[in-house]
C-alpha positions in Angstrom: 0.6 34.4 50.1 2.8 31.7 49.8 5.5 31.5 52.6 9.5 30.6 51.3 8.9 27.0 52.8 6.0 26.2 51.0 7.5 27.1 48.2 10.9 25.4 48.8 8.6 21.8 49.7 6.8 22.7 46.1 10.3 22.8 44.4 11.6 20.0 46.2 8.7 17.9 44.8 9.1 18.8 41.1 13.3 17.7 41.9 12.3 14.2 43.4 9.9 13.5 40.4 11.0 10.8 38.1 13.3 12.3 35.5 11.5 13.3 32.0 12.3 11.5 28.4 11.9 12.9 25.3 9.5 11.5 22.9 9.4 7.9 21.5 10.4 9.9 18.0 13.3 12.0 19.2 14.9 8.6 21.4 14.9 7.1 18.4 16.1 10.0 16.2 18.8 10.2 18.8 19.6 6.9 18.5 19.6 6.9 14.4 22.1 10.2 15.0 24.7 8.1 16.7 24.6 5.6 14.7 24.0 3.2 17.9 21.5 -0.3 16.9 18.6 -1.1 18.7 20.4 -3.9 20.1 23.7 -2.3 21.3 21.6 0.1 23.1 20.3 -2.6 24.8 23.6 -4.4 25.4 24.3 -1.2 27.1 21.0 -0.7 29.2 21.3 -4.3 30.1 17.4 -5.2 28.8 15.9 -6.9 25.6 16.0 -5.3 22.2 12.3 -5.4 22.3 12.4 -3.4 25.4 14.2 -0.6 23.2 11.7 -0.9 20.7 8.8 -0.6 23.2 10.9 2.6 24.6 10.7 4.2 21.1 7.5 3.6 19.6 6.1 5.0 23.0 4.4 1.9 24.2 6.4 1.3 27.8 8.9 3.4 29.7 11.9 2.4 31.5 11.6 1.8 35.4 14.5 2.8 37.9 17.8 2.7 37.8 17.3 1.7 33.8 15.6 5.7 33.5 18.2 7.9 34.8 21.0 6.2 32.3 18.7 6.3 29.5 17.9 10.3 30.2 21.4 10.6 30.8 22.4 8.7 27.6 19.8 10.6 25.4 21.2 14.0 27.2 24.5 13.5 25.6 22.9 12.3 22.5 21.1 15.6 22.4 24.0 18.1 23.3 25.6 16.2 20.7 23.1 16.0 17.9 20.3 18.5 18.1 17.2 18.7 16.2 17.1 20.1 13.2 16.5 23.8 13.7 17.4 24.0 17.2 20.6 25.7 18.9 23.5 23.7 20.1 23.5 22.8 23.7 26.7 24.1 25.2 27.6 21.1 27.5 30.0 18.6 26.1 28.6 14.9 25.1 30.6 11.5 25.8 32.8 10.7 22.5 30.7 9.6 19.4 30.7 5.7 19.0 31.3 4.5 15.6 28.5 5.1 13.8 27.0 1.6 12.6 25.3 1.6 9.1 21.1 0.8 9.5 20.4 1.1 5.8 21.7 0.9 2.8 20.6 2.6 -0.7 19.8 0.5 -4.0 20.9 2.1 -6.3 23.0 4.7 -4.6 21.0 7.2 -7.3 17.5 7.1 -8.8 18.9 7.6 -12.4 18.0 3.6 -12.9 14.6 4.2 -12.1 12.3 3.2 -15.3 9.0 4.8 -16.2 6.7 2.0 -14.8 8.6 1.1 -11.5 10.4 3.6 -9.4 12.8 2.6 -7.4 12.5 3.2 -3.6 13.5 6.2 -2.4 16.9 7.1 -0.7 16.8 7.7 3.3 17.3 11.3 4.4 19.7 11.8 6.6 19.0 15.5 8.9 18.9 18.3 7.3 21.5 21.2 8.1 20.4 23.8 10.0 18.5 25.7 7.3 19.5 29.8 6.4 15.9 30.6 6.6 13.3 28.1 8.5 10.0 28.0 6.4 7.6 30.6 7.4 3.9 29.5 8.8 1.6 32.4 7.7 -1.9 30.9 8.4 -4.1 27.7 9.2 -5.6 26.6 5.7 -9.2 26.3 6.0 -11.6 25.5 3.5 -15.5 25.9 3.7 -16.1 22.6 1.6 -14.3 20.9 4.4 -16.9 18.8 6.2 -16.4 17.9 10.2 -14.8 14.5 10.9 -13.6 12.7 13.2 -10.0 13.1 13.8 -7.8 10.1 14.3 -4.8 9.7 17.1 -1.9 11.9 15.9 1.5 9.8 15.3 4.4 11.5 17.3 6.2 14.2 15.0 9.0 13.5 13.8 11.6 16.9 14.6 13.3 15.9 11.1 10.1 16.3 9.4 8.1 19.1 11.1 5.5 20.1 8.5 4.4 16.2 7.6 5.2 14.4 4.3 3.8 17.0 1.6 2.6 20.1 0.6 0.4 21.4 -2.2 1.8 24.7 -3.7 -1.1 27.2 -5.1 -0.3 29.8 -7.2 0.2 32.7 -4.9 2.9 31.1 -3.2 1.0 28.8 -0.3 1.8 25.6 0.1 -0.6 23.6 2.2 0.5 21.1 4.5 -1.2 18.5 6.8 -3.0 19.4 10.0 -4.0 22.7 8.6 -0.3 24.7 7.9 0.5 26.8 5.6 4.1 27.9 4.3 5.4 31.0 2.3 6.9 28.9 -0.8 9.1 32.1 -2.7 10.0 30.0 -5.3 9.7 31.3 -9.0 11.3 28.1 -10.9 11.6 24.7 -10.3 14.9 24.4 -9.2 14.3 27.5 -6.3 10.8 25.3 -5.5 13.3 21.9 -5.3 15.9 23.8 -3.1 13.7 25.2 -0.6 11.6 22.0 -0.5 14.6 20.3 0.8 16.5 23.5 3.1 13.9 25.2 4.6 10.6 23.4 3.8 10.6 20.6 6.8 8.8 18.4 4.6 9.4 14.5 4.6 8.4 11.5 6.5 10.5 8.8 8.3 11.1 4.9 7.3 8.4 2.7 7.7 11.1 0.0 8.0 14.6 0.2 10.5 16.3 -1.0 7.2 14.3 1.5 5.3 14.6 4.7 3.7 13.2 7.9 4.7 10.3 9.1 2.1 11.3 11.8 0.1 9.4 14.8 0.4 6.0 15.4 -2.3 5.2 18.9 -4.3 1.7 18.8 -5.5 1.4 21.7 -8.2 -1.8 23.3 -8.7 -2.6 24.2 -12.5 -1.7 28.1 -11.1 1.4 27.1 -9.4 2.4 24.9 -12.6 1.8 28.0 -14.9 3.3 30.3 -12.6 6.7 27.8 -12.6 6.7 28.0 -16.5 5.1 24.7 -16.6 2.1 23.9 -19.4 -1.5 24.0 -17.4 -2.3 20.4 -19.1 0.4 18.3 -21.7 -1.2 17.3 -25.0 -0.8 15.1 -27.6 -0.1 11.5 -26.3 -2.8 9.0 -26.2 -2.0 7.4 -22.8 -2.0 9.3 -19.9 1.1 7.5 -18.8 3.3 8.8 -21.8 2.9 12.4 -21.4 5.9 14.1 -20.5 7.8 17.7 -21.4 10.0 17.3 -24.2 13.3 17.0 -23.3 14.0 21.0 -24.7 11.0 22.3 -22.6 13.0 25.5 -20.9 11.8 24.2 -17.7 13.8 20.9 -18.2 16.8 22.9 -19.5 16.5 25.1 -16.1 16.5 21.8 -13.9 19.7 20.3 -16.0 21.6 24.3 -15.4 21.0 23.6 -12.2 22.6 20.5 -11.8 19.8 18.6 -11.2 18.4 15.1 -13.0 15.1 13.4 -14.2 14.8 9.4 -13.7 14.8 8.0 -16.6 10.6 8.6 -16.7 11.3 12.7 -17.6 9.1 15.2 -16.0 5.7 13.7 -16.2 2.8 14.3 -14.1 5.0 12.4 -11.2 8.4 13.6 -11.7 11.2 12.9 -9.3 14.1 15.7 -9.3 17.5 14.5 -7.2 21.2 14.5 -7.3 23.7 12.1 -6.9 23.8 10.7 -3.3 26.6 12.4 -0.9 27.4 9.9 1.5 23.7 8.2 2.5 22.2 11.4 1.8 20.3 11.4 -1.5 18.4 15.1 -2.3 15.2 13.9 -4.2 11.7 15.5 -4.6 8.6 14.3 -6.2 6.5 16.6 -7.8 3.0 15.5 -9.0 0.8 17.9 -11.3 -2.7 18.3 -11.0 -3.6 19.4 -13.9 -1.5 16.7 -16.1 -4.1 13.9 -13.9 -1.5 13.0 -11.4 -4.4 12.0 -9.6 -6.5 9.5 -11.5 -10.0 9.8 -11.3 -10.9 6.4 -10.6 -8.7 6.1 -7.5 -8.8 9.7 -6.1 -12.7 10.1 -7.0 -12.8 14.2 -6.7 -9.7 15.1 -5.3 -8.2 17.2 -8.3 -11.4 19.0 -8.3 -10.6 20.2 -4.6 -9.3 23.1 -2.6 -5.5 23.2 -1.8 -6.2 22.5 1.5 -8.2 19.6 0.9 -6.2 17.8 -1.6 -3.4 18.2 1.3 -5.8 16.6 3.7 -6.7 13.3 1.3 -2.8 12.9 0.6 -1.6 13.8 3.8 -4.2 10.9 5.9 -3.1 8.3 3.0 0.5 9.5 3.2 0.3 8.8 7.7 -2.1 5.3 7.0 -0.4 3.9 3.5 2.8 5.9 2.5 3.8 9.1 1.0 2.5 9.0 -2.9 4.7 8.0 -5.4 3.0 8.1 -8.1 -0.4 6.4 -8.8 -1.8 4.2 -6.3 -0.4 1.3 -8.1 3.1 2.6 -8.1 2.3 3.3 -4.0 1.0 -0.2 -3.3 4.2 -1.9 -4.6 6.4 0.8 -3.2 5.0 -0.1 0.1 5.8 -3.8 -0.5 9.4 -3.1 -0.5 9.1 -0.2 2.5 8.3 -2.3 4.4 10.4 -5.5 3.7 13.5 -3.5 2.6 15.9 -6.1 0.5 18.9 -5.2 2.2 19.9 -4.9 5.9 23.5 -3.8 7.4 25.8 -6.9 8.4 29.0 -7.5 9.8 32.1 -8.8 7.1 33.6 -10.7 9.4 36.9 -10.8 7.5 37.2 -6.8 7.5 34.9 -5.8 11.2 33.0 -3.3 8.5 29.5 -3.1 7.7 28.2 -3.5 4.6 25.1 -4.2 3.1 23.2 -7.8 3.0 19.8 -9.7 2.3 17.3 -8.7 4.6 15.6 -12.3 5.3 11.9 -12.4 4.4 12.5 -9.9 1.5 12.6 -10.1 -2.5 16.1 -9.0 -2.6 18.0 -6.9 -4.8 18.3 -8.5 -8.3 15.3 -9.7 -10.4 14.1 -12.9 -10.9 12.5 -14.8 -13.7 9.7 -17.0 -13.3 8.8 -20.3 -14.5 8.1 -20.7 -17.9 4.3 -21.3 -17.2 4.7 -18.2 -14.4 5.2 -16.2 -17.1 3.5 -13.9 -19.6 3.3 -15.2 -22.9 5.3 -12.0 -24.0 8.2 -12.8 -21.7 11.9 -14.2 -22.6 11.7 -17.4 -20.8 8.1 -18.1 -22.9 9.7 -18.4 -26.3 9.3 -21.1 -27.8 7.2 -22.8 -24.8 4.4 -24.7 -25.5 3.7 -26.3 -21.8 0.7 -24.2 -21.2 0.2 -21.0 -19.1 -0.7 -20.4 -14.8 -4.5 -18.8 -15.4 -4.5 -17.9 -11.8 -7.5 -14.9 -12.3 -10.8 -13.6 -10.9 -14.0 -15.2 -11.1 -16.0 -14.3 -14.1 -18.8 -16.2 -14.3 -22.9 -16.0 -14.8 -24.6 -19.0 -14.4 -26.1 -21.1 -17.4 -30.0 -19.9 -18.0 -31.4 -22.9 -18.1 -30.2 -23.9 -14.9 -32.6 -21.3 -13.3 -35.9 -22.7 -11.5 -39.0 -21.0 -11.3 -38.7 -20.6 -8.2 -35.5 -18.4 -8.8 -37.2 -16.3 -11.6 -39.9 -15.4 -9.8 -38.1 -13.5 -6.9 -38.8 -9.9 -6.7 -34.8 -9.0 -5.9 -31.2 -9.5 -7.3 -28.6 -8.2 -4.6 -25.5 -8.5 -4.9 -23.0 -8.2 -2.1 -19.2 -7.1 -2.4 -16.1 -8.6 -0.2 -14.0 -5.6 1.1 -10.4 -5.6 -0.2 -10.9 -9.6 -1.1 -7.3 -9.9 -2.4 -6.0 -7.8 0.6 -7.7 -10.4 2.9 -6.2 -13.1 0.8 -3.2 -11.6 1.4 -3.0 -12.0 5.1 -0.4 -14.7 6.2 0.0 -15.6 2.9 3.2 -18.4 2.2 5.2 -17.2 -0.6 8.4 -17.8 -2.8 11.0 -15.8 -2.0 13.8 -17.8 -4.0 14.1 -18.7 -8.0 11.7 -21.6 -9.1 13.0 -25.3 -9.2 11.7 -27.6 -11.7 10.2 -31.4 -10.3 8.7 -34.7 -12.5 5.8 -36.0 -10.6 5.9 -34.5 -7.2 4.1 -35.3 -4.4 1.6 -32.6 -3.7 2.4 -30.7 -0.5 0.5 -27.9 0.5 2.2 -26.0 2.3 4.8 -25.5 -0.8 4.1 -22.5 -2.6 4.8 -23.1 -6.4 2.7 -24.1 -9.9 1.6 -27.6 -10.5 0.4 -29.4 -13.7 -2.6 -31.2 -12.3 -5.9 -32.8 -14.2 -8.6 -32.1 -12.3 -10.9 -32.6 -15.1 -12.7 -35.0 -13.0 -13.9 -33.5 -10.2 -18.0 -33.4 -9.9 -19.5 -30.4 -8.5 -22.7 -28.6 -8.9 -23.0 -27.0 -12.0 -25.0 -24.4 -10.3 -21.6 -23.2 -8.4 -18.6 -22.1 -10.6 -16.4 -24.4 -10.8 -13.1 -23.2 -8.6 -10.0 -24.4 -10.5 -10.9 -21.9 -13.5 -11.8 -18.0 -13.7 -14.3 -18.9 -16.4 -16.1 -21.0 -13.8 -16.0 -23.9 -16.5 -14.7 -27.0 -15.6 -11.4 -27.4 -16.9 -11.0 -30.3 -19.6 -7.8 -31.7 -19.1 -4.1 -31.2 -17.2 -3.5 -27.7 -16.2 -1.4 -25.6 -14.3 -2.4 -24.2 -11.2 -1.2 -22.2 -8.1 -1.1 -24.4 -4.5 -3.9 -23.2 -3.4 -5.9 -24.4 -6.0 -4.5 -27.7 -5.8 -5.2 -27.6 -2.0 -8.8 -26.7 -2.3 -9.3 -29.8 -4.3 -7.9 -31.8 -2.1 -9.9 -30.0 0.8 -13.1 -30.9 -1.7 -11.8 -34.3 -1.1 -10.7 -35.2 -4.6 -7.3 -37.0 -5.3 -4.7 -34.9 -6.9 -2.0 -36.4 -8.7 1.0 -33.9 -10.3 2.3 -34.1 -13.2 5.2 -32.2 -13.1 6.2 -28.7 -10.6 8.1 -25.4 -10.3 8.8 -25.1 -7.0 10.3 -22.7 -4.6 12.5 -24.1 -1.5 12.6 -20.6 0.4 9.4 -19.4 1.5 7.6 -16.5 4.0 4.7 -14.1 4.5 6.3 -11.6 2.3 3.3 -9.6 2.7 2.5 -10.0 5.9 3.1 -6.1 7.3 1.7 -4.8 3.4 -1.6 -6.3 4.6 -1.0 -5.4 8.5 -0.9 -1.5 7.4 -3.4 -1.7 4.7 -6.2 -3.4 6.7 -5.4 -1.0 9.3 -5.5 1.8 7.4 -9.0 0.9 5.7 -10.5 -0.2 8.9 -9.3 3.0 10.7 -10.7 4.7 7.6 -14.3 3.5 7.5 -14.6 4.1 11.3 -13.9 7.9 10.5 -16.8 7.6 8.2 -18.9 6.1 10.3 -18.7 2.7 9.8 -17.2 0.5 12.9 -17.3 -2.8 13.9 -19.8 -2.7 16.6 -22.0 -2.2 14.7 -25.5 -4.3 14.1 -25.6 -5.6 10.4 -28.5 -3.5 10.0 -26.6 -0.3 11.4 -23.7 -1.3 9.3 -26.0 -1.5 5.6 -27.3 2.0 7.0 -23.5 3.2 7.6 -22.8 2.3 4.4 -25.4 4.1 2.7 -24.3 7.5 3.9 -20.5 6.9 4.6 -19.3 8.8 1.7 -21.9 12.0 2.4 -20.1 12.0 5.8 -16.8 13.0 4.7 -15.9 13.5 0.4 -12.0 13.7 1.9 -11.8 10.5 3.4 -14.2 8.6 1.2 -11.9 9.6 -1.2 -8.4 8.2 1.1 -10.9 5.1 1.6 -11.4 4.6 -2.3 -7.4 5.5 -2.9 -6.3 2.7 -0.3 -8.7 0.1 -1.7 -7.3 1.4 -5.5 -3.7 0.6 -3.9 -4.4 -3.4 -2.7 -6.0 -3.9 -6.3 -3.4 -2.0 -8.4 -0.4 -2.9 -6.1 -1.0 -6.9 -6.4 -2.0 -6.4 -9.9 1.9 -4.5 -10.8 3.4 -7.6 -9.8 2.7 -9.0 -13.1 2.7 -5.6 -15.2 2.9 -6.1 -18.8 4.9 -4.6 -21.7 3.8 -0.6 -22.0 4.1 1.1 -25.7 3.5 0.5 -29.4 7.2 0.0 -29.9 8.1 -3.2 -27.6 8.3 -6.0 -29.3 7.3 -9.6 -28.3 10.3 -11.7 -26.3 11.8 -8.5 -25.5 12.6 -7.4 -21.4 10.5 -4.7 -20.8 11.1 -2.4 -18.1 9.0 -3.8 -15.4 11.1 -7.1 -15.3 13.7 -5.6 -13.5 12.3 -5.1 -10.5 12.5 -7.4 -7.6 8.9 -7.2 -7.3 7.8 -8.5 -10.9 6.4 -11.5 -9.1 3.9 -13.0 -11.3 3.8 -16.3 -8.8 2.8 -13.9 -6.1 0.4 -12.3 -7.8 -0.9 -15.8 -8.9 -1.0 -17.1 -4.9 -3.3 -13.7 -3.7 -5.6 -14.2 -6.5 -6.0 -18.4 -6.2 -6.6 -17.3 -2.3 -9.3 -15.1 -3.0 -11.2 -17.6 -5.7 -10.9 -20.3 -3.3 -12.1 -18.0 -0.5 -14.8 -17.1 -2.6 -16.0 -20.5 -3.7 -16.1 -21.7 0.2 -18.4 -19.3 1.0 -20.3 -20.0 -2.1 -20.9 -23.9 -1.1 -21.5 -22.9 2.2 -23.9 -20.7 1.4 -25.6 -23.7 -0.6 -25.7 -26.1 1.8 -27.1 -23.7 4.8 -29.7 -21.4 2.5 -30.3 -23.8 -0.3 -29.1 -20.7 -2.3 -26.8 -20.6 -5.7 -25.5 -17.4 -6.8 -26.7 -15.9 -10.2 -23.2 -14.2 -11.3 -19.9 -13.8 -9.6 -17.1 -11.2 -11.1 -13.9 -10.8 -9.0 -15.3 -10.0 -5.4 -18.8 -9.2 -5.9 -21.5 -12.1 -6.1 -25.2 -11.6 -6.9 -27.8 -13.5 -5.2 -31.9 -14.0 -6.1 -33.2 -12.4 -2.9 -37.4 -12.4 -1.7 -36.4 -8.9 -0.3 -34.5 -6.1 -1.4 -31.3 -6.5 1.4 -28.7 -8.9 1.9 -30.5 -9.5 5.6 -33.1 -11.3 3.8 -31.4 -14.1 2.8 -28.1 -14.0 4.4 -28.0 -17.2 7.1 -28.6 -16.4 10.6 -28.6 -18.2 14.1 -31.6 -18.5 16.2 -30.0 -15.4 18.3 -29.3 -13.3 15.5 -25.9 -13.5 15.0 -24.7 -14.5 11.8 -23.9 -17.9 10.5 -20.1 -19.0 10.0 -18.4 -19.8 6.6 -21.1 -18.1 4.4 -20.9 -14.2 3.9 -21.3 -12.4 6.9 -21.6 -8.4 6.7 -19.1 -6.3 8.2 -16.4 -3.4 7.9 -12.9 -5.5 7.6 -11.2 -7.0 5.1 -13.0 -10.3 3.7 -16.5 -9.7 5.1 -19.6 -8.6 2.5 -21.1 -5.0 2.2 -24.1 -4.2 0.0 -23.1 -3.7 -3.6 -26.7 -3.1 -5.1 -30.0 -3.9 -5.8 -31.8 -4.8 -9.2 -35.3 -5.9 -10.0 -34.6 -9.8 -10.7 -36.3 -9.7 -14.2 -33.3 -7.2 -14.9 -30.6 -9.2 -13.6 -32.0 -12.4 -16.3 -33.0 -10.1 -19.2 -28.9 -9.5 -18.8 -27.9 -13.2 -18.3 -29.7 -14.4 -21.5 -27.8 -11.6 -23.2 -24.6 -13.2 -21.9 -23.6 -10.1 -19.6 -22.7 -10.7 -16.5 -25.2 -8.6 -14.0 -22.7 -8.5 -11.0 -20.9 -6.3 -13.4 -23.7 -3.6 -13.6 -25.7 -4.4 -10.2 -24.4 -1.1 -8.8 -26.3 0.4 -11.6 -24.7 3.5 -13.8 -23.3 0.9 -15.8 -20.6 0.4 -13.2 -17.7 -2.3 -14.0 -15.9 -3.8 -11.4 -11.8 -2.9 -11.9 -10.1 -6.9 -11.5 -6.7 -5.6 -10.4 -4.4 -5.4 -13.0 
């Protein structure tokens, strides 16, 4: 038995230990609570604003004497502010500072949303202490669920401690993330909207400093929509993106009795349900159905068809590795644009000492901006009555004349084509955009390094006819002065050709503007297909074999894989979203045009990127395999092939590794996987009919979607 010194030497130990912080999450919740920057703090702890960051994301810890004031700082914090849920400490805390405004709401309320482009969401301020927490009853489980490898855990956050959404059954569960399950008593919509903000713990922190918390997601199962008076499906409108309840539905009538608004899109199959902001706190919920094909098919392949607990699973990965859903993966990809390059930050008026909001630098901004005239859609206001000609920045598709086939060609076995993961996404990366309104030049110099649109004849430029030409999505060579996005202009130059402008719209303020969108995509698709199986230490052969069977290995996250490679396509494609309904009229504003991010010029940049990215590899390939592609359409390329895998014709080094500048195989963003195999007397049968066999060389009569 222990004697009372032993004991007393045991104790003393634990005392002399190094005093214990928190969690990265709650030091920074703390922080948020007091209303104290990032860079007062460390005004205060006499270190580097970086330093604070590194303190709260978890990736350092403060050495001695720097510890013992931070614990002692972030113990008066939490006497002060506890977590959500958890009792007062009794001690008294060091007076409050003034609290210092982070982020700022535009608009204040989501009544101004429109039906194609929500706005972003309001931050969530901590709840009150709810009357009745939310009761866990039981892990979900579900015997569909395969195994899979699970990924590092982010740190909780104590505001949000049942994750970013639920999915509500019809007997009252609502499963969450991680395997939770709440008792949801609700009966109505209203009851389901009050308890999803008081007693729910549902919701999921900025992505952003100057961001907005994400507002907390319902999904309704067909029983749980029936069992809230809702229809099991809505009839009766051709597009999928026009059904709504009529505005006398008695659930509608219920939602308005209860003091509670639709945006301006009604109660769809996303439908967002708030009130008018009190203070920085905006209650808001969205609700997605089902049943009403919230989830699309094509970008959620399965997931309706699932268990609760599954669908909870697929949205609650994308919802940790993308953001929480929106609406469709469209809507998500450009609300992730603006989450994470908020427009507005908090500054100081000097005149008055207060905070109040201003332009976050590297940002769209808050007000929308027209393009140039040859920017634009046809449809637009600034297009009437222009007759300049029109940016036909788009992907490649092209098939290659038939008579400029050998025999040599014909008579290989194979056609393979190969497919470039998330092309525009890897176009995207450190990407110089406009950020400001266009300016109009005569004859400019070409610089590029200036993002903009340039009328340039490049009508002269020789190149293979075997190759598409680059400067056109047809792959025809253009016939005469044209506009064209810098990189176009650029690659010409690259190709060594002299490139004279006729006339410009340029932009004088420029960034990456989608530097972090691609950061947290790629990341989120790499860190996807390694859960699948597919890393990238890999050996190409390993990697076609990976592949193969990556979606057997796990129906869930093949499906979070297929949604994050739907939101790159759809979100770069909403930048330039067109007119939606029989009634609009050309020249008129359409709803879409008054969001800071209808950008077609960006758009045009990504997509200019990815051709000319394309076309390199392309010539490369020519000049190290003495190989010319068959067909290209958007990202996917078809090759003739004397075997049927890309390994038998791809170019490799003497030592096996594969050759720069043509395509290389691979898991990340901008490097080939197998697309599929036909017989090569297939793939000409279709080019003499004028189809274009990249478009069906998956077989099932696949077609490629091109992103808008």
């Amino acid at each position: 038995m222990a004697s009372q010194e032993d004991l007393f030497a045991a104790v003393d130990a634990l005392l002399e230990e190094e005093p214990q912080l928190p969690p990265p999450a709650e030091r920074a919740r703390l922080r948020e609570a007091a209303g104290i920057t990032q860079a007062r703090l460390a005004a205060a702890l006499k270190t580097s604003v970086q330093s604070v960051k590194n303190y709260e994301n978890g990736r350092s810890e403060p050495k001695s004497p720097r510890l013992e004031a931070y614990q002692r700082l972030l113990n008066g914090w939490a006497a002060k502010f506890p977590a959500p849920g958890a009792a007062p400490a009794p001690t008294p805390a060091a007076p409050q500072a003034a609290p210092v405004p982070e982020t700022f709401t535009r608009p204040a309320t989501p009544e101004a949303e429109v039906q194609t482009a929500p706005a972003p969401a309001a931050e969530t301020a901590p709840e009150p202490e709810p009357e009745r927490p939310a009761t866990s009853r039981r892990p979900a489980t579900s015997a569909r669920r395969p195994a899979a490898k699970k990924a590092a855990k982010p740190a909780v956050d104590p505001r949000f401690p049942h994750g970013p959404l639920a999915v509500l059954d019809g007997d009252g569960s609502a499963y969450g993330t991680d395997g939770i399950v709440l008792d949801c008593p609700a009966r109505t919509v209203p009851e389901l909207v009050e308890w999803t903000l008081r007693e729910s713990g549902l919701g999921a922190a900025k992505l952003n400093r100057y961001g907005k918390d994400a507002d907390p997601l319902i999904v309704l199962t067909a029983a749980a929509a029936v069992k809230l008076g809702l229809p099991e499906r809505l009839e009766g409108h051709e597009q999928r993106r026009s059904l709504r309840l009529p505005a006398d539905h008695p659930v509608v009538k219920q939602i308005i009795k209860a003091k509670w608004q639709l945006t301006q899109r009604g109660f769809g199959p996303w439908a967002r349900i708030y009130r008018k902001a009190q203070g920085r706190d905006r209650q808001c919920v969205q609700l997605a159905i089902l049943s009403w094909d919230a989830l699309d098919e094509r970008a959620w392949p399965g997931v309706a068809d699932m268990e609760p607990a599954d669908v909870a699973r697929v949205l609650g990965v994308y919802a940790q590795r993308v953001i929480t859903p929106r609406g469709s993966t469209a809507v998500s990809g450009l609300e992730l644009m603006t989450a994470l390059r908020p427009p507005t930050r908090a500054v100081r008026d000097e005149a008055t000492g207060n905070w109040v909001p201003g332009h976050n630098p590297g940002s769209l901004g808050t007000e929308p901006m027209d393009p140039a005239p040859p920017e634009a859609r046809p449809e637009h206001p600034v297009a009437q009555g222009w007759t300049g000609g029109f940016l036909n920045e788009e992907a490649y598709q092209w098939v290659r004349p038939v008579d400029l086939l050998t025999n040599e060609e014909c008579l290989l076995p194979w056609a393979v084509g190969l497919d470039l993961n998330t092309a525009f996404l890897a176009a995207a990366a450190r990407l110089t955009v406009g950020l400001s309104a266009p300016d109009h030049f005569r004859a400019p110099q070409f610089n590029p390094k200036i993002p903009g649109s340039w009328l340039v004849d490049l009508s002269h430029v020789e190149l293979d006819p075997r190759l598409p030409s680059p400067f056109t999505p047809t792959g025809e060579r253009p016939t005469g002065p044209a506009w064209y996005q810098t990189h176009t202009v650029a690659y010409a130059q690259e190709l060594g050709h002299n490139v004279a402008p006729i006339e410009a719209y340029l932009r004088r303020e420029t960034g990456a503007y989608l530097d972090p969108w691609h950061d947290r995509l790629k990341t989120a698709y790499v860190d996807t297909l390694a859960d699948l199986g597919v890393t990238k230490g890999l050996s190409d052969t390993e990697f076609l074999a990976a592949m193969e069977r990556h979606k057997e290995a796990d129906p869930a996250l093949a499906a979070v894989l297929a949604a994050i490679k739907a939101t790159v396509k759809g979100g770069i494609g909403k930048l330039r979203e067109g007119p939606q309904g029989k009634h609009y009229k050309e020249g008129e504003r359409w709803p879409a045009l008054e969001r800071p991010t209808w950008r077609p010029d960006i758009r045009a940049a990504v997509i200019s990127k990815a051709r000319v990215n394309m076309h390199r590899k392309l010539l490369k390939m020519a000049d190290m395999t003495g190989l010319y592609p068959l067909a290209v359409l958007s990202d996917c390329v078809v090759y003739p092939s004397p075997g049927d895998s890309p390994l038998d014709f791809l170019p490799y080094a003497a030592s096996g590794k594969p050759q720069p500048g043509g395509f290389r195989l691979g898991p990340t963003p901008g490097l080939a996987k197998l697309e599929g195999v036909q017989e090569m007397a297939w793939a000409v049968d279709l080019m003499e009919q004028g189809l274009n066999p990249a478009r069906h060389i998956k077989g099932g009569d696949a077609v490629l979607d091109e992103g808008e």
